[in-house]
VMD Tcl script that draws the C-alpha trace (Angstrom):
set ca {
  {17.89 44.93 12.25}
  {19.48 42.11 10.14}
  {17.76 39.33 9.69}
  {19.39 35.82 11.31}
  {20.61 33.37 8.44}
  {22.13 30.39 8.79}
  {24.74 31.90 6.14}
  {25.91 34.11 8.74}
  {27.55 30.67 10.52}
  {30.63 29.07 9.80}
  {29.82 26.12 7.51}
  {29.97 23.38 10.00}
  {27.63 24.87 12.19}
  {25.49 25.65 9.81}
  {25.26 22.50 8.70}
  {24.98 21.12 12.45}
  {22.05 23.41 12.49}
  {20.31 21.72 9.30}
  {20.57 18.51 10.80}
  {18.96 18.74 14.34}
  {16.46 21.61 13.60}
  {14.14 19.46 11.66}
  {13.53 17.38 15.27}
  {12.36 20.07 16.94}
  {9.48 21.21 14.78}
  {8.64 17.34 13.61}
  {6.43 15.62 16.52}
  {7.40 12.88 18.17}
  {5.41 9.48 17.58}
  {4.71 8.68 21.22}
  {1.89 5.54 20.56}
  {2.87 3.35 23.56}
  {4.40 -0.40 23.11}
  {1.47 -1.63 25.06}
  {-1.95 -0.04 26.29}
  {-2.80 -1.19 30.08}
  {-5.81 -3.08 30.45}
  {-7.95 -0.36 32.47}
  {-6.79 1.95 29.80}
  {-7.48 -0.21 26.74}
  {-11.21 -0.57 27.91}
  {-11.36 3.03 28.52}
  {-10.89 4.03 25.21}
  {-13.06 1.14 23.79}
  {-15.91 2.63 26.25}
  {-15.40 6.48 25.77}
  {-14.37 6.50 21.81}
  {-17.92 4.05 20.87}
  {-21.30 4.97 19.77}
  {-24.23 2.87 20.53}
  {-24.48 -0.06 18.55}
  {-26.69 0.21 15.43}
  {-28.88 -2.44 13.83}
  {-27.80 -3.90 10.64}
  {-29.71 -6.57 8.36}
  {-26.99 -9.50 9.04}
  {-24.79 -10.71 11.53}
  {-21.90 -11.20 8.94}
  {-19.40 -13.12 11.50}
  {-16.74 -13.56 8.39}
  {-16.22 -11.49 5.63}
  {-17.13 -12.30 1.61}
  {-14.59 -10.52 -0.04}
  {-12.37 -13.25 -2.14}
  {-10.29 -10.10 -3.65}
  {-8.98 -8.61 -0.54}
  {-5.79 -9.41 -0.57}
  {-4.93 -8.20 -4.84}
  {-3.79 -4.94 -3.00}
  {-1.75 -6.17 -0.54}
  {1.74 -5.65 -2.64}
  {0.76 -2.41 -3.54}
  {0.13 -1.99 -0.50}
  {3.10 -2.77 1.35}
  {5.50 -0.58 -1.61}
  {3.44 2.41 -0.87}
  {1.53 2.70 2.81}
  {4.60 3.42 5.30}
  {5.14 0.59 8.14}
  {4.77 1.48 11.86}
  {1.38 3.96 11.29}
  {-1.62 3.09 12.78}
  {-4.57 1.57 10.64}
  {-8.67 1.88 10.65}
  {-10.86 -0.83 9.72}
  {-14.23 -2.52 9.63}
  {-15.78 -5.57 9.92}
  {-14.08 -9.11 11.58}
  {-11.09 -11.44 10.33}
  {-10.13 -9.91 7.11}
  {-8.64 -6.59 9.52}
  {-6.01 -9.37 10.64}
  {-4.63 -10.46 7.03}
  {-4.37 -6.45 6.38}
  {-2.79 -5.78 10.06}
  {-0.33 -8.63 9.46}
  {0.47 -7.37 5.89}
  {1.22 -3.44 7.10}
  {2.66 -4.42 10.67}
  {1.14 -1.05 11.92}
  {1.92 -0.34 15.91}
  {-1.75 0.26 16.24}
  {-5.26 -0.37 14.89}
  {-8.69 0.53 15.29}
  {-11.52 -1.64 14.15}
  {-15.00 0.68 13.92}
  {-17.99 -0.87 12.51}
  {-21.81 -0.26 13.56}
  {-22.32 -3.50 15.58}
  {-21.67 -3.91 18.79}
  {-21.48 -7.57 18.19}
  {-18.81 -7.08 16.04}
  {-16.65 -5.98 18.95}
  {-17.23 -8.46 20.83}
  {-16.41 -10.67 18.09}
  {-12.86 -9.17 18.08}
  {-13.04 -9.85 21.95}
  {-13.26 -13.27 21.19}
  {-10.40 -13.15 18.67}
  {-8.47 -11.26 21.12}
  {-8.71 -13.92 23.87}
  {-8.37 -16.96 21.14}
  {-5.24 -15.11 20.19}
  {-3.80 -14.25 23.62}
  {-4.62 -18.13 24.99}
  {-3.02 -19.74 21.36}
  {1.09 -20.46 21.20}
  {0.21 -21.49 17.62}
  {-2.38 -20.96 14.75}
  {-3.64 -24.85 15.03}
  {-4.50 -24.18 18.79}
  {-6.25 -21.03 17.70}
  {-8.71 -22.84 15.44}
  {-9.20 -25.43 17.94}
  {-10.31 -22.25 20.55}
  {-11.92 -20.45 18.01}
  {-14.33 -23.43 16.20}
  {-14.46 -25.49 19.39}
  {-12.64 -28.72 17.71}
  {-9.94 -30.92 19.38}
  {-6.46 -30.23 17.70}
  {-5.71 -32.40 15.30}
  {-2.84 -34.75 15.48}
  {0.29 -34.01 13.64}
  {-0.06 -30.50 12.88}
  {3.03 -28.00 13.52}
  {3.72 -24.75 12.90}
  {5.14 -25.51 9.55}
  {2.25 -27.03 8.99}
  {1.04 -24.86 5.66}
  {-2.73 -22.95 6.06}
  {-4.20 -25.88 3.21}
  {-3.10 -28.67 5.80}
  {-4.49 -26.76 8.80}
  {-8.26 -26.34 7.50}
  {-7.74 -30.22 5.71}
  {-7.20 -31.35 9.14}
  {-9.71 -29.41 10.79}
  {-12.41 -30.16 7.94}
  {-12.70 -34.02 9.29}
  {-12.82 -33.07 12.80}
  {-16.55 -32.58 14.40}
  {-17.07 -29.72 17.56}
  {-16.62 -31.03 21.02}
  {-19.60 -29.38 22.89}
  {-17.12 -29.91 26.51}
  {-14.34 -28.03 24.94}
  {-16.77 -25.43 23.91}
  {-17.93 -24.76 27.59}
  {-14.22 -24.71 28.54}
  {-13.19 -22.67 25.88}
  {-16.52 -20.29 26.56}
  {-15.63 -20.55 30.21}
  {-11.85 -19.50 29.66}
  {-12.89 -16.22 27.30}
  {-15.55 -15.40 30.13}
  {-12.73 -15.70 32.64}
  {-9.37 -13.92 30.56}
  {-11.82 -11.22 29.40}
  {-13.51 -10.70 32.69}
  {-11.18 -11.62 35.52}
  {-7.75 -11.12 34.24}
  {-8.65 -8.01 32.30}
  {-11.14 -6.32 34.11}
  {-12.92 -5.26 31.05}
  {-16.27 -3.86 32.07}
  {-18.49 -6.17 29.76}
  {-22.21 -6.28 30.27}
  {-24.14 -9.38 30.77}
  {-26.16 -8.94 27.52}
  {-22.82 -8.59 26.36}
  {-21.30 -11.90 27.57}
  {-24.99 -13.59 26.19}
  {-23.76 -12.31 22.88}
  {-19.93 -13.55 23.31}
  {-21.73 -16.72 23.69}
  {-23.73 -16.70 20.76}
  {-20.56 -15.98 18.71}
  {-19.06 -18.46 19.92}
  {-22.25 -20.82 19.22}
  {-21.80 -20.22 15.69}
  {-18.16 -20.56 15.27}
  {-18.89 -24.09 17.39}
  {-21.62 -24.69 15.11}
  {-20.43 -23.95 11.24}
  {-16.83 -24.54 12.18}
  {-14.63 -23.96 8.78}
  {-17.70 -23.88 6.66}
  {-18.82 -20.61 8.38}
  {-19.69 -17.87 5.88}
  {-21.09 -14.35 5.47}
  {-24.50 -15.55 6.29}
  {-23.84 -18.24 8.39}
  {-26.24 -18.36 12.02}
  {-28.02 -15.33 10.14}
  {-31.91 -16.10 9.86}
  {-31.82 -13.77 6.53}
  {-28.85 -15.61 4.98}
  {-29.77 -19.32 6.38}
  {-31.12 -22.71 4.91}
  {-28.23 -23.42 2.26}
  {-26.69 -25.97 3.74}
  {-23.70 -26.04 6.43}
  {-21.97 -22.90 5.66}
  {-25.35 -21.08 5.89}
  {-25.37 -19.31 2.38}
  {-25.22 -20.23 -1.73}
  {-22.64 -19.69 -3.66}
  {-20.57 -17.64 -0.44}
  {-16.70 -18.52 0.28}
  {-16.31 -19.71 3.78}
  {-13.56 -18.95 6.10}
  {-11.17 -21.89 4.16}
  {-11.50 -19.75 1.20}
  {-10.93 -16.39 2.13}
  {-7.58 -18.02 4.42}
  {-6.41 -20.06 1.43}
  {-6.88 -16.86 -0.65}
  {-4.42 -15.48 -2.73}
  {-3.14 -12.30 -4.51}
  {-3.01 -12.37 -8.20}
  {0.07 -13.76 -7.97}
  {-1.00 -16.67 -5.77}
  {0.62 -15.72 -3.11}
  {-0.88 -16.47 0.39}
  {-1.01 -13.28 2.87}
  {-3.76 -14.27 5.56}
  {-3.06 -14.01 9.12}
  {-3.28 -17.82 9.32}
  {-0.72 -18.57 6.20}
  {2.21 -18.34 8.29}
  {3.63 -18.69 11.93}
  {4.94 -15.53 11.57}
  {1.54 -13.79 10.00}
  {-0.43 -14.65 13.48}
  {2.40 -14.04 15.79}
  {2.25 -10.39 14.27}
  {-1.25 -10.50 15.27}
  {-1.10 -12.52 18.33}
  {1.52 -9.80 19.64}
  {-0.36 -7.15 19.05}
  {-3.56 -8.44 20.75}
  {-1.44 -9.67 23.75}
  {-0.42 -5.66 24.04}
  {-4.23 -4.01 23.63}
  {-3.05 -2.90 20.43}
  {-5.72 -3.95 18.47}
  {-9.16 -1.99 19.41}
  {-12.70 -2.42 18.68}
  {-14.88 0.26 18.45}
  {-18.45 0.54 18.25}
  {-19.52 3.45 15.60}
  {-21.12 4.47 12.79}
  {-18.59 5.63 9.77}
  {-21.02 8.82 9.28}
  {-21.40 9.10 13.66}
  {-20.47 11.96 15.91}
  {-17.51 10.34 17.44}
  {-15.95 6.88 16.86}
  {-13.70 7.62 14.13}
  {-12.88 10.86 15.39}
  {-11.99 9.76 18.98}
  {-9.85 7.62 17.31}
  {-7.84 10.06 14.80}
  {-7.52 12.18 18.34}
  {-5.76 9.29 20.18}
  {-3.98 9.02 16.84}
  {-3.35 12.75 16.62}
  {-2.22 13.21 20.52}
  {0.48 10.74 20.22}
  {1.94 12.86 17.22}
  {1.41 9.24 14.77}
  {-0.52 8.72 11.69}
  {-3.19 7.14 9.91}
  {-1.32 4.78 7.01}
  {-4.45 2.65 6.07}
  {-8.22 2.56 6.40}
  {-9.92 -0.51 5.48}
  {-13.88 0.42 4.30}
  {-15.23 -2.48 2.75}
  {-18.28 -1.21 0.93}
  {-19.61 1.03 3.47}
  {-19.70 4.11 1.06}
  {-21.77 2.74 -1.30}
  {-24.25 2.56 1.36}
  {-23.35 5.90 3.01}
  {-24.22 7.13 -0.65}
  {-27.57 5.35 -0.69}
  {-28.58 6.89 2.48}
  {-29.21 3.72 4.09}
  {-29.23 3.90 7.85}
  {-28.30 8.06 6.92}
  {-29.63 9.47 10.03}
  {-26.25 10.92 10.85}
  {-25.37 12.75 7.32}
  {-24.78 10.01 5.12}
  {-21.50 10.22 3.14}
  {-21.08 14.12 3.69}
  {-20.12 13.22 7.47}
  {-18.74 10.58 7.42}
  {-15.34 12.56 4.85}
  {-15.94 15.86 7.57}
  {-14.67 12.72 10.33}
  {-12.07 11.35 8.42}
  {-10.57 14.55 7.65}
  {-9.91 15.45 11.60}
  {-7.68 12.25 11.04}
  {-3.83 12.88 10.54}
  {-2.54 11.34 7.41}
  {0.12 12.25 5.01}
  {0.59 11.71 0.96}
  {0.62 7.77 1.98}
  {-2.35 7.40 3.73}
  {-4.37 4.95 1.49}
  {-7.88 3.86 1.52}
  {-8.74 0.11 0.84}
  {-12.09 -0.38 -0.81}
  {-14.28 -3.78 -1.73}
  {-15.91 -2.85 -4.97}
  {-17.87 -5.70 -5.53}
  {-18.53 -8.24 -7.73}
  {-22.46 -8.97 -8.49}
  {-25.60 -8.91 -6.70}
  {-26.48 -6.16 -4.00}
  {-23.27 -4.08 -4.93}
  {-20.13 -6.22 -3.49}
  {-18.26 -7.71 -0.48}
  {-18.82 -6.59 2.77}
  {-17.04 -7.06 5.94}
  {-18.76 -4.34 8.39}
  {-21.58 -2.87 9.84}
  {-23.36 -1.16 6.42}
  {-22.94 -3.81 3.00}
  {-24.35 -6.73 2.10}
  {-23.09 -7.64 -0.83}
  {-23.99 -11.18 -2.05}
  {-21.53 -12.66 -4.61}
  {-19.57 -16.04 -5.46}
  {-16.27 -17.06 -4.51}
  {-13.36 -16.61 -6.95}
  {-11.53 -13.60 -7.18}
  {-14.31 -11.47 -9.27}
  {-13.68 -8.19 -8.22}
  {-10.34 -7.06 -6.13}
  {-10.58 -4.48 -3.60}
  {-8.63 -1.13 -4.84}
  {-6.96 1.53 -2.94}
  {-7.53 5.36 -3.57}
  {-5.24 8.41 -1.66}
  {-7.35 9.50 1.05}
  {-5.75 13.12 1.13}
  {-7.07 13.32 -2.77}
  {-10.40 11.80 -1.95}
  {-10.57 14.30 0.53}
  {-9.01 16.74 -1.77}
  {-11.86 15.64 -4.32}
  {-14.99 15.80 -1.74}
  {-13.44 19.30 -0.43}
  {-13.87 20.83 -4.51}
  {-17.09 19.18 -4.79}
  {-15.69 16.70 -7.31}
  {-17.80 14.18 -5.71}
  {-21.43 14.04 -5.50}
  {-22.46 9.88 -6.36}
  {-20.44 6.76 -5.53}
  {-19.44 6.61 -9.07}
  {-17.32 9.60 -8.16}
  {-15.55 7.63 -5.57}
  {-15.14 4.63 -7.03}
  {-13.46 6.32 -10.18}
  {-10.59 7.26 -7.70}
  {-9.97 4.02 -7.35}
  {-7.25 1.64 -8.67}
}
mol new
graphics top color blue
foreach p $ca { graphics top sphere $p radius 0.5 }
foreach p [lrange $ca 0 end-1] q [lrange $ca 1 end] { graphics top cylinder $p $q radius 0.2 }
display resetview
């Protein structure tokens, strides 16, 4: 029998042919424009691991360098995947950066979801980023500030204002009530006690919060609650090293990528360990079953403590590639890394890293392919940290 060939066709069929029959075998990317609210908290519920203990509370990142990579970034990761992070606000400056359609956040601490539950409802309550700060530190809005107003005259303003302990209640009171009553998201009462003591310290530090700040470990050095730490005014007035400004709060049109994406559930907080049974793979499946990919995953340091064995009880390091490798990704998929800068081994903005170091830019996160890391860990290439971090550019 001979075999079919496309050269058996006339030429214009044939060439038909080449054009549609790539559709058919290519799946379709079916990640929905919005997740419904019963479905949203589903997946937060089913995809997280209980919450593990971790030596800080770390509210706000300490990485100074995080945004170097973002140009890099945007020439090579593709826009409309879906990213993976860890940690709290420095997801957002990434998110805003990559305009993914989706992203998971996955970090150890419970807390630290509820902290993006916060953010979520500060977001979805906020036309504009100077009524954001004024939900999310608990400080009447300013006069005169607009939304040309640039990210230096937002925290300037907001730096001479004191908290208001009756907008806190409201503003407590109004999370409580979008989170609980308008959402229906099924959110324990230890869990609300701990909304509230978020909030306490965002209310309490305002724009002098740091790393440390509200942490009993990390307290005593005066307002922002930690020596020689940047506080959220630095890291949102940060710059790459061409001093530009990416954060989410450096332009209208950086939080309105955010705030959009929050008002459609498409921003979700996970509870897991990176070396855990299920969190990150849940994810890649929900990833996976709507035929998308995985553009960007944001690790901090957590490696270098994955490597150390700290908190290993789950396979350290060796897991924690076996779960990242049930994620679909393609030659583009990139992983963003914190390499640190001094002290305990570098910035950290999630559940595993300390990392105590000084403001300035010392030491810019780098990216590494996560198909060669993989690639790399697969040929037993790696074996320390070292190994990973040489990877890295």
């Amino acid at each position: 029998m001979r075999k079919f060939s496309l050269y058996c066709l006339p030429v214009a069929l044939a060439a038909f042919l080449l054009l549609i029959v790539p559709r058919f075998h290519a799946a379709a990317d079916t990640i929905p424009g919005q997740i419904p609210d019963d479905a949203f908290w589903k997946l937060i519920d089913t995809s997280s691991e209980a919450s593990g203990a971790f030596q800080s509370e770390n509210f706000l990142s300490n990485e100074t360098g995080f945004q170097a990579v973002i140009p890099s970034l945007k020439q090579n990761v593709k826009a409309s995947g879906v990213y993976m992070g860890v940690g709290p606000e420095q997801n957002f400056t990434y998110i805003a950066a990559l305009h993914p359609k989706l992203a998971f956040i996955v970090d150890i601490r419970r807390q630290n979801m509820l902290e993006h539950m916060i953010y979520k409802a500060a977001f979805e309550t906020s036309a504009d980023r100077a009524d954001f700060l004024s939900r999310m530190f608990s400080r009447k809005r300013p006069a005169g500030l607009t939304d040309k107003s640039t990210v230096d005259d937002l925290f300037k303003a907001y730096l001479a204002v004191s908290f208001d302990n009756d907008l806190y209640k409201k503003n407590l009171q109004d999370i409580k009530d979008l989170l609980l009553k308008k959402h229906k998201f099924g959110l324990t009462a230890e869990d609300q006690t701990n909304i509230e003591h978020v909030l306490t310290v965002f209310r309490d530090y305002g724009p002098e919060m740091n790393y440390s700040s509200g942490t009993a470990r990390g307290g005593g050095y005066g307002r922002g609650g930690g020596r020689g730490m940047p506080n959220y005014v630095d890291l949102m007035t940060a710059t790459d090293r061409d001093g530009k400004e990416w954060s989410y709060l450096a332009s209208e049109e950086n939080y309105r990528t955010i705030k959009d994406l929050e008002v459609r559930n498409l921003i979700v907080p996970l509870t897991g360990d990176f070396a855990g049974p299920k969190a990150i793979r849940a994810a890649g499946q929900y990833v996976k079953d709507h035929g998308a990919t995985v553009t960007a995953f944001y690790l901090s340091n957590v490696e270098q403590y994955l490597f150390q064995g700290n908190g290993n009880q789950n396979g350290g390091w060796k897991n924690f590639y076996a779960n990242v490798a049930t994620l679909p990704l393609d030659s583009s998929s990139t992983f963003i890394r914190s390499i640190g800068g001094g002290g305990r081994g570098g910035g950290f903005g999630g559940g595993f890293g300390s990392g105590y170091r000084g403001s300035g830019m010392r030491a810019p996160n780098v990216t590494a392919s996560m198909q060669d890391t993989l690639a790399a860990v697969k040929s037993g290439r790696v074996q320390t940290y070292s190994d990973i971090l040489s990877m890295s550019k």
